[in-house]
N, C-alpha and C positions, 0 to 999 in steps of 0.2 A: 712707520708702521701704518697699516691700509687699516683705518677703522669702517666698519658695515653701517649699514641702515636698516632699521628694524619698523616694521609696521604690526600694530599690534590695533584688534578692534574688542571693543567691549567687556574686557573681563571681569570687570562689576565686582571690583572687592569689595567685601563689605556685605555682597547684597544676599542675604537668605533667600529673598524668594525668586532667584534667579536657579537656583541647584535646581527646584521642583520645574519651574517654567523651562529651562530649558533642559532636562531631565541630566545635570551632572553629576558626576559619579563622588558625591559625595555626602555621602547618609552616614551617621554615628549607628552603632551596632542595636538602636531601638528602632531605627528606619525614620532620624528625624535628621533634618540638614545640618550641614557642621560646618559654618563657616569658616569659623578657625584652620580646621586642615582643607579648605579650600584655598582660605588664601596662603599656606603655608605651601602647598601644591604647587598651585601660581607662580610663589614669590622664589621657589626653589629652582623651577623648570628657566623662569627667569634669569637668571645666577647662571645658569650652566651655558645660556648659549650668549647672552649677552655680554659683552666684556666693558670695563671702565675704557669710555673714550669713545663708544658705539653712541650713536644719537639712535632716540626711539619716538616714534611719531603713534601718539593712539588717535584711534580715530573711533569717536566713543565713550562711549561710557566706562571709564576709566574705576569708578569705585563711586558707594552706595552708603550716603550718610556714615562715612568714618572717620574716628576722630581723626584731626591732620597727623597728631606724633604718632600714627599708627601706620600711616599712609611711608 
């Protein structure tokens, strides 16, 4: 089976003030950043294209003060 290679840059789980800085589309319904369904976003969009056995190379800022059993 052909396993892929995935290059992935900066998605800064974790990081709140990444939503505002680089204006993602992810504000809870009072217009404040919701990291949570960011990285739930992230970690779904993840899942769908990447399969067990793909090597993933980030290059970057991978995630923003989170705990490790989070990561």
């Amino acid at each position: 089976m052909k396993h892929a290679t995935w290059l992935l840059a900066d998605p800064h789980f974790g990081h709140e003030g990444i939503i505002r800085s680089c204006s993602r589309p992810f504000l809870d319904s009072a217009g404040r950043p919701d990291v949570r369904l960011m990285n739930q976003t992230m970690a779904d969009a993840w899942r769908k294209v990447v399969k067990p056995g793909d090597d993933t190379i980030v290059v970057g800022d991978f995630a923003h003060r989170m705990p490790v059993d989070q990561l």
